[in-house]
C-alpha positions in Angstrom: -20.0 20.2 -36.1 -16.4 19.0 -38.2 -14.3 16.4 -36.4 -11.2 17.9 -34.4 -8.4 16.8 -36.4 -6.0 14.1 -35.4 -2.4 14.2 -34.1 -0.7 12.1 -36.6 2.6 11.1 -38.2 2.4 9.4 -41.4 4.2 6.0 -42.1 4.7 4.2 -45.5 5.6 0.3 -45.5 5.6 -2.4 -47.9 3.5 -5.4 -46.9 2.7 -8.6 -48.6 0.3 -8.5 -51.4 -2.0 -10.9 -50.2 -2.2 -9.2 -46.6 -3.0 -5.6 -49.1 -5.8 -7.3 -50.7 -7.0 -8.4 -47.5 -6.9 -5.0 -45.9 -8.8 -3.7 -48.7 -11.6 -6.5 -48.7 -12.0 -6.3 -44.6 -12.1 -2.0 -45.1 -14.7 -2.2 -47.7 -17.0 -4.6 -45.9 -16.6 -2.7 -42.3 -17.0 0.3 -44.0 -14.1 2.0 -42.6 -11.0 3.1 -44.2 -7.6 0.9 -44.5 -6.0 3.5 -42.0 -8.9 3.0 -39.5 -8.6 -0.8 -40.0 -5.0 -0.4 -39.5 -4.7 1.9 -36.4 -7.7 -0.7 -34.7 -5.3 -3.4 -35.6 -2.5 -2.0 -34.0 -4.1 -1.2 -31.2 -5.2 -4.3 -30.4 -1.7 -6.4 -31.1 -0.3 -3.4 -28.8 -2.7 -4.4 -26.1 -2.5 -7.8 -26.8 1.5 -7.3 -26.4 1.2 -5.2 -23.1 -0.4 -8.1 -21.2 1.6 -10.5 -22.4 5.2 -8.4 -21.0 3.1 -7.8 -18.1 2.6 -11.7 -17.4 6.3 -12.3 -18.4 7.4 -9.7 -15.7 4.9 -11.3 -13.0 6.6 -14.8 -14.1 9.9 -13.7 -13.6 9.5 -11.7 -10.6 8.4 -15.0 -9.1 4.8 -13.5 -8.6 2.4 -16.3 -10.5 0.6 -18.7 -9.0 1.0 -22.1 -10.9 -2.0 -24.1 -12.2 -1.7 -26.9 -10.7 -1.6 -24.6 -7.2 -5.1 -23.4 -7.8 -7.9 -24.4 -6.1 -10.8 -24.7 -8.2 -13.1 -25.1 -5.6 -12.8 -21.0 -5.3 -15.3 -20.7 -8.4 
């Protein structure tokens, strides 16, 4: 049975030529194509970025509790 084909948008950008070569050597050895290297990447730094805001936005909102506040008899 064929794959359902994916919603996408295509997007061309110049990158450093030593992050290319890179791409291409960490593609080849997974296997995988640069785009699915790419969109795995980008998923990730999103996620990675998501938590981060969220933390900002529980810091400013006053809603983290500080280290040194912890008890770390609770483990």
């Amino acid at each position: 049975m064929p794959r359902a084909k994916k919603d996408y948008l295509c997007l061309n950008v110049k990158i450093d030529a030593d992050i290319c070569h890179k791409l291409t050597e960490v593609s080849m050895e997974a296997g995988q194509t640069k785009n699915m290297v790419v969109e795995r990447a980008l998923q990730a730094y999103f996620a990675d970025y998501d938590a981060k805001q969220r933390i900002l936005r529980q810091a400013e909102a006053g809603e983290l509790i500080p280290v040194g506040e912890v008890n770390n008899n609770d483990a």
